[in-house]
C-alpha positions in Angstrom: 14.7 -11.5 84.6 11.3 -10.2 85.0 8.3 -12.0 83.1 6.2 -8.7 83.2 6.0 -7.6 79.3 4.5 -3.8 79.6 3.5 -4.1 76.2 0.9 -6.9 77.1 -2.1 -5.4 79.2 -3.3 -7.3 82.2 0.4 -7.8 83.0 1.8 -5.6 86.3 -0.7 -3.4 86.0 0.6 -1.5 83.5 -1.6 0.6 81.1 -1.6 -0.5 77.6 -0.3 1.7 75.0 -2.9 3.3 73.0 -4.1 1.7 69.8 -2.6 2.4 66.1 -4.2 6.1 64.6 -6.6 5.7 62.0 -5.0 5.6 58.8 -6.5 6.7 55.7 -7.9 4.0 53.0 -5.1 4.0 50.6 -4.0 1.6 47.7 -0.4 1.3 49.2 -1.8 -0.4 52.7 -2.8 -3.9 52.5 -6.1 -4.5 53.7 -4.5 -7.4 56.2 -2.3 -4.7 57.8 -2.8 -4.3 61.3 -2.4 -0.4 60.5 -5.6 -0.5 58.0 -8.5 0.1 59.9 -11.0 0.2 57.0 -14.5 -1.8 56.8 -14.2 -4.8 55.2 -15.6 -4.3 51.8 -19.5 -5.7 51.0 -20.2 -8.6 49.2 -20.9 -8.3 45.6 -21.8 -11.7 44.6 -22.2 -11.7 40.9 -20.6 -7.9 40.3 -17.3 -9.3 41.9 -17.2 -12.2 39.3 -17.6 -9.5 36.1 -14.9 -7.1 38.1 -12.6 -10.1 38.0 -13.1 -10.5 34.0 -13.3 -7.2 33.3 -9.9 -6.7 34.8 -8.5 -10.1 33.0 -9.6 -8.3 29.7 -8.0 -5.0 30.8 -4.7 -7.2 31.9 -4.8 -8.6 28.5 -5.4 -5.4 26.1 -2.2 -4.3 28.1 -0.1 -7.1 27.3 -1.5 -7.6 24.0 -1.8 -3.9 22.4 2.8 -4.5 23.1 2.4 -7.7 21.5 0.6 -6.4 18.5 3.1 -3.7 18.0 6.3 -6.1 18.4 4.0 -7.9 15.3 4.0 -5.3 13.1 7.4 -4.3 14.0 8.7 -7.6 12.9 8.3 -7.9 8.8 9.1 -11.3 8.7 6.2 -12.3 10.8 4.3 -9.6 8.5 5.1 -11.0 5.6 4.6 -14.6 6.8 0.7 -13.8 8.5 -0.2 -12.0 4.8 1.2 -14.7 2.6 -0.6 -17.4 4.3 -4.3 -15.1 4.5 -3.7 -14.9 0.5 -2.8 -18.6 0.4 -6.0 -19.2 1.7 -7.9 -17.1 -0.8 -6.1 -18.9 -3.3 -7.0 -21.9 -2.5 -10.6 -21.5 -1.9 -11.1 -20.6 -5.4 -8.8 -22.1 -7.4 -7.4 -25.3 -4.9 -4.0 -25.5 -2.3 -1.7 -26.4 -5.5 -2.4 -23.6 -7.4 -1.9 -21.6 -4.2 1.7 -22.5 -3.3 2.6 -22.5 -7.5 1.4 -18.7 -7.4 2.9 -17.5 -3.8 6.0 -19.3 -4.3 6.3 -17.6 -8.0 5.1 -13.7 -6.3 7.5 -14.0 -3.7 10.9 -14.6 -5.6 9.7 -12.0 -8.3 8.9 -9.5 -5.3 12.2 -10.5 -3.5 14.1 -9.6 -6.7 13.0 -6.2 -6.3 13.4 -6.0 -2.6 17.5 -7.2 -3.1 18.0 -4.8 -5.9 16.7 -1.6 -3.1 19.0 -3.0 -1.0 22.0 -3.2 -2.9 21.4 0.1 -3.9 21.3 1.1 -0.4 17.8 1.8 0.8 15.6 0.2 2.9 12.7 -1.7 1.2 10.8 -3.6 3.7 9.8 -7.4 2.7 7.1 -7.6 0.3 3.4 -8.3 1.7 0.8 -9.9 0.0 -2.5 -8.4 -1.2 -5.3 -11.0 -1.7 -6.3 -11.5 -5.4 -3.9 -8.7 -5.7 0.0 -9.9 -5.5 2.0 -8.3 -3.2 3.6 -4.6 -2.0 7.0 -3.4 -1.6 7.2 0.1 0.8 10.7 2.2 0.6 11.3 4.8 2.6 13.6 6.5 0.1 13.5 6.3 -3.4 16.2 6.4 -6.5 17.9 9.3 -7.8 17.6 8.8 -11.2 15.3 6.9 -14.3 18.7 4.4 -14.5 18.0 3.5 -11.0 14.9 3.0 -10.7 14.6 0.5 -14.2 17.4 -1.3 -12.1 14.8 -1.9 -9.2 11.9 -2.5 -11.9 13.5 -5.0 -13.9 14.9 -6.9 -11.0 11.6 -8.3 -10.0 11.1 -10.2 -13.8 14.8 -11.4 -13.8 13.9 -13.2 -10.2 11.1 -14.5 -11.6 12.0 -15.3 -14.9 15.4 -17.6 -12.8 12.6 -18.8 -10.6 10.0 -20.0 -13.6 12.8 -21.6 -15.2 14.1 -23.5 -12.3 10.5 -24.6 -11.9 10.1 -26.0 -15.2 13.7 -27.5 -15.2 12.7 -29.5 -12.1 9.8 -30.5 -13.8 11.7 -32.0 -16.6 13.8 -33.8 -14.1 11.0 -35.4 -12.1 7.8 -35.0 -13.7 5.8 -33.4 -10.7 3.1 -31.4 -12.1 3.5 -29.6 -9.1 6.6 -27.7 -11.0 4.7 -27.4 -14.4 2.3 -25.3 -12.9 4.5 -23.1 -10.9 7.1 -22.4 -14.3 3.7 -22.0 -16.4 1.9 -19.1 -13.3 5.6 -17.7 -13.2 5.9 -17.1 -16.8 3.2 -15.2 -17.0 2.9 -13.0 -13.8 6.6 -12.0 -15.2 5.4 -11.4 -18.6 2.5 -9.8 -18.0 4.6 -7.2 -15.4 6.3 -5.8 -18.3 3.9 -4.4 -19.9 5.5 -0.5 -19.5 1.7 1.2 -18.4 0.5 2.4 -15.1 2.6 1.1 -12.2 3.5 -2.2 -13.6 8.0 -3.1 -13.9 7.7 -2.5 -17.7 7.3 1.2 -16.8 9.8 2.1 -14.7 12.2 -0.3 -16.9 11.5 1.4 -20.3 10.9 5.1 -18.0 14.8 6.2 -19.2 14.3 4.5 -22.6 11.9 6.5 -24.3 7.6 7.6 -23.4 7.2 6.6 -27.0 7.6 2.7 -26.0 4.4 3.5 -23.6 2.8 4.6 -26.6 3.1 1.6 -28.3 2.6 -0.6 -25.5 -1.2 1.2 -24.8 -1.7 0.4 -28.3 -1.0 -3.2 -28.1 -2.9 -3.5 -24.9 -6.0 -2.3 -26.7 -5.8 -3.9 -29.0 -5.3 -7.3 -27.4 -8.3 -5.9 -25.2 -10.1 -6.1 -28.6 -9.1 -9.4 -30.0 -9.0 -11.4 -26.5 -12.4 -11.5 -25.0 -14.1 -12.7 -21.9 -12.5 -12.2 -18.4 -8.6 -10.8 -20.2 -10.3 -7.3 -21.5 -11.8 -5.8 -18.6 -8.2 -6.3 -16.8 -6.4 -5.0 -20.0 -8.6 -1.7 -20.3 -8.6 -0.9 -16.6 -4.5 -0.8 -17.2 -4.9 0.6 -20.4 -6.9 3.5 -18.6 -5.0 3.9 -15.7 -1.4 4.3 -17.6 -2.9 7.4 -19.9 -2.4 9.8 -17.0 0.9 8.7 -16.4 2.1 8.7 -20.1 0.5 12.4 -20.3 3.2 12.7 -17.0 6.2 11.7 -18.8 5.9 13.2 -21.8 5.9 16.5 -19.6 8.9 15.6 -18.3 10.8 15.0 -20.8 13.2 17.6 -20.5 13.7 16.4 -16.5 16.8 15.6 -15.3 15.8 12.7 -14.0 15.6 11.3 -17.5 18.1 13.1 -18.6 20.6 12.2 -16.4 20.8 8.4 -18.0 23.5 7.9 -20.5 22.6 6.9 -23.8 24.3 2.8 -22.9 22.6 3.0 -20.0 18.9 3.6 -22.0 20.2 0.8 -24.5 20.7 -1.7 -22.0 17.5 -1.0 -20.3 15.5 -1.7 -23.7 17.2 -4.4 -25.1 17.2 -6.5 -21.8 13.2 -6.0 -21.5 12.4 -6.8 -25.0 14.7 -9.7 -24.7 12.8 -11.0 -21.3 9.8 -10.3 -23.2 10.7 -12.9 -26.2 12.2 -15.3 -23.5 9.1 -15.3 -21.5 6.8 -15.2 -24.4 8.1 -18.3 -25.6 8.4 -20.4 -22.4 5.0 -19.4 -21.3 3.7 -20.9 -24.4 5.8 -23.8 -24.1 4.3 -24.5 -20.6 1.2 -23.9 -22.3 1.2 -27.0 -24.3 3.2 -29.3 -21.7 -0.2 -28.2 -19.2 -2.6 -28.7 -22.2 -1.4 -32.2 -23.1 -2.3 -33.3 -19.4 -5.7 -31.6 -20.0 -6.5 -34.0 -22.8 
């Protein structure tokens, strides 16, 4: 077999085949090709180094902008990020064991609501916590009916009012303080939420009974805004204010199906269950009251 290799020149005499055409500089030809005749690029130096971060950072926005929607797509990991940024605003100002008490007591009250949506049927996504604030439920439908919707209102305070209780039994079984305070915070976020103004559960429960009941309740609020002084009347006023609008509302609508619709057991049952969570709760709060007061002195 002959050694002569026509593709190597010098060899035979042959004439070498003619080198590779001159292929355009393009992104799909690496610049080590044999077939990429391009100039080898200048140095940079320092412009090189900046090229290489700015390209890590533009690696990482597109990584991170799908990471960041996965988060918010995810309502557990919602849920979770905004109840521990309101944990810490709670404990800056008022220490880490009042913090837990009063997230601990927001969440089973808010998951009481979020239960009854779902049994109804809807969705309700899981409640997220406002600083300073409480927390926020979001549907993406919404009841038929005043029956319905006291359901989903009252919910929330029954939670709440089991969760308190619980608390305060644990308490008398080991004497943590820990428990005091969280049946004591529970007591009253519950109580305080019925209160049938504005946007608060004690509207939407008493919203079949009667708008007469928001009447009254404006009237007690100012006049607690009256007798209690200091830091409680601002709060009470700013509700008191807010819920005129909407009791103007539901006197206008009176006559609306939507109210209408509610048998007459059905408006009975909604007002006898609130006023008795309002006694129950009345009476424990101030009965936590006392047990808190006696460790103050």
């Amino acid at each position: 077999m002959s050694q002569t290799d026509p593709f190597i020149p010098g060899q035979g005499g042959e004439v070498p085949p003619p080198p590779p055409p001159q292929y355009p500089v393009t992104s799909d030809i690496p610049p080590d090709s044999p077939y990429h005749n391009s100039a080898a690029p200048p140095s940079r130096g320092n412009r090189g180094l900046l090229g290489g971060l700015f390209a890590a950072l533009a690696a990482a926005w597109a990584y991170g902008k799908y990471a960041l929607l996965l988060f918010f797509k995810i309502p557990a990991a919602t849920t979770l990020v905004s109840l521990v940024v309101s944990f810490g605003g709670y404990a800056i100002f008022y220490g880490p064991w009042f913090a837990v008490a009063l997230v601990t007591m927001i969440l089973v009250h808010e998951m009481g609501h979020v239960l009854e949506i779902r049994r109804q049927g809807m969705h309700a996504s899981a409640p997220i916590f406002i600083p300073f604030l409480g927390a926020a439920i979001f549907q993406r439908s919404h009841p038929t009916d005043a029956l319905k919707q006291a359901q989903i209102g009252i919910a929330g305070p029954i939670a709440g009012t089991i969760g308190a209780t619980a608390a305060l039994a644990l308490y008398g079984s080991t004497h943590n303080e820990l428990f005091l305070l969280a049946a004591w915070i529970g007591f009253y976020i519950n109580l305080f939420n019925l209160i049938p103004i504005w946007q608060l559960d004690g509207a939407w429960i008493l919203g079949p009974v009667s708008p007469w009941f928001q009447v009254g309740a404006l009237a007690v609020v100012g006049l607690g805004a009256l007798t209690l002084h200091f830091f409680i009347s601002p709060l009470l006023i700013i509700f008191a204010l807010l819920g005129i609008p909407n009791l103007i509302t539901r006197f206008r609508e009176v006559n609306n199906p939507y109210y209408t619709s509610v048998p007459t057991s059905g408006r009975w049952t909604m007002g006898l269950a609130w006023l008795a969570l309002v006694i129950y709760l009345g009476v424990a709060s101030l009965q936590a009251n006392s047990l808190l007061a006696s460790f103050a002195r």
